[in-house]
NUSEVO-896651 format. One record per residue (C-alpha): residue in three letters; x, y, z. Coordinates in steps of 0.25 Angstrom, whole numbers, padded with zeros to 4 digits, always signed. Layout:
N
ALAXYZ ...
END
This chain:
90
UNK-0068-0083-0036 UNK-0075-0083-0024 UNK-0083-0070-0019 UNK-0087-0065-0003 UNK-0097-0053-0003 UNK-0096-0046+0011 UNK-0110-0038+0013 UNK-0103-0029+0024 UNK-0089-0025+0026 UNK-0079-0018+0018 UNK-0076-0031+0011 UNK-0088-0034+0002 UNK-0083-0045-0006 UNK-0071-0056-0007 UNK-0067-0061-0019 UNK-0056-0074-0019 UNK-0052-0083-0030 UNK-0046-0095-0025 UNK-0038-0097-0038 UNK-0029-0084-0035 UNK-0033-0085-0020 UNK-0034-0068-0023 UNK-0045-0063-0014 UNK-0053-0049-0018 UNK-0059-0041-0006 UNK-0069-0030-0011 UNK-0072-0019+0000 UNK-0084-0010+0001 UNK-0076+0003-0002 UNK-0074-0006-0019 UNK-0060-0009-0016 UNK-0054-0024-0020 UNK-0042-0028-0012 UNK-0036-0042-0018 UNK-0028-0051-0009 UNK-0019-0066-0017 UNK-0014-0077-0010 UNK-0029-0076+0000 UNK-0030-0091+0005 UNK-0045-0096+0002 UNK-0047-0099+0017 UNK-0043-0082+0019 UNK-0056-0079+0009 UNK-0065-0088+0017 UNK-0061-0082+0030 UNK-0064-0068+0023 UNK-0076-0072+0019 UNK-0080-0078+0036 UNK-0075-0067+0042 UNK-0083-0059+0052 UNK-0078-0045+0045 UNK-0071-0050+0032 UNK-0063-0035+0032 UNK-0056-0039+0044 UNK-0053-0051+0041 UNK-0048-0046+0029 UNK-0039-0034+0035 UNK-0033-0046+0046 UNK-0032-0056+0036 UNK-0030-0053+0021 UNK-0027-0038+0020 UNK-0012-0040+0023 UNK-0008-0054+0023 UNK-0011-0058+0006 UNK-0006-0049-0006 UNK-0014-0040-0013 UNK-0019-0042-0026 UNK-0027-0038-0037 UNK-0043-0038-0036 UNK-0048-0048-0048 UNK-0060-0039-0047 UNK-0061-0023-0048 UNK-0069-0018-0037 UNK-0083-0015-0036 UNK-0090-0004-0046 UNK-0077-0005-0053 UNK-0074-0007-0068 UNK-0089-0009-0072 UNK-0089+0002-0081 UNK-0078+0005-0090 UNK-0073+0018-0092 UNK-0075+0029-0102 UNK-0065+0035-0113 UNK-0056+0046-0108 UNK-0066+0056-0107 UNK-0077+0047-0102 UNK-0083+0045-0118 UNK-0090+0032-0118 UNK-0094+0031-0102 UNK-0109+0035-0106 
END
């Protein structure tokens, strides 16, 4: 899997695994939208693009299916959660 960190933008960082050709864009606000069927050369450009959310909104948004983000979001999953009541979370 290849990995794109963004330092500015809503888009902070682009995941592609060439083998499924899935694409995972991770955006400021945590969420991870997941896009099959993303050539390689549509990554590349994403990752050269002047404003890689713009490109991303005119180029990707609505021409490939959605799919299921490999990763969970950021500040996700990292702690497992407690009993019913909470017993075991201290």
């Amino acid at each position: 899997m290849t990995t794109r960190v963004f330092t500015s933008g809503r888009i902070r960082q682009a995941d592609y695994d060439p083998g499924s050709r899935q694409l995972d864009l991770h955006f400021d606000n945590r969420s991870v939208l997941a896009y099959r069927h993303v050539p390689e050369e549509v990554f590349r450009r994403l990752c050269s693009a002047p404003n890689p959310a713009t490109y991303w909104e005119d180029r990707i948004a609505e021409e490939y299916p959605k799919g299921t983000p490999k990763a969970p979001a950021a500040g996700t999953g990292s702690r497992p959660p407690g009993g019913v009541f909470g017993e075991g979370s201290d």
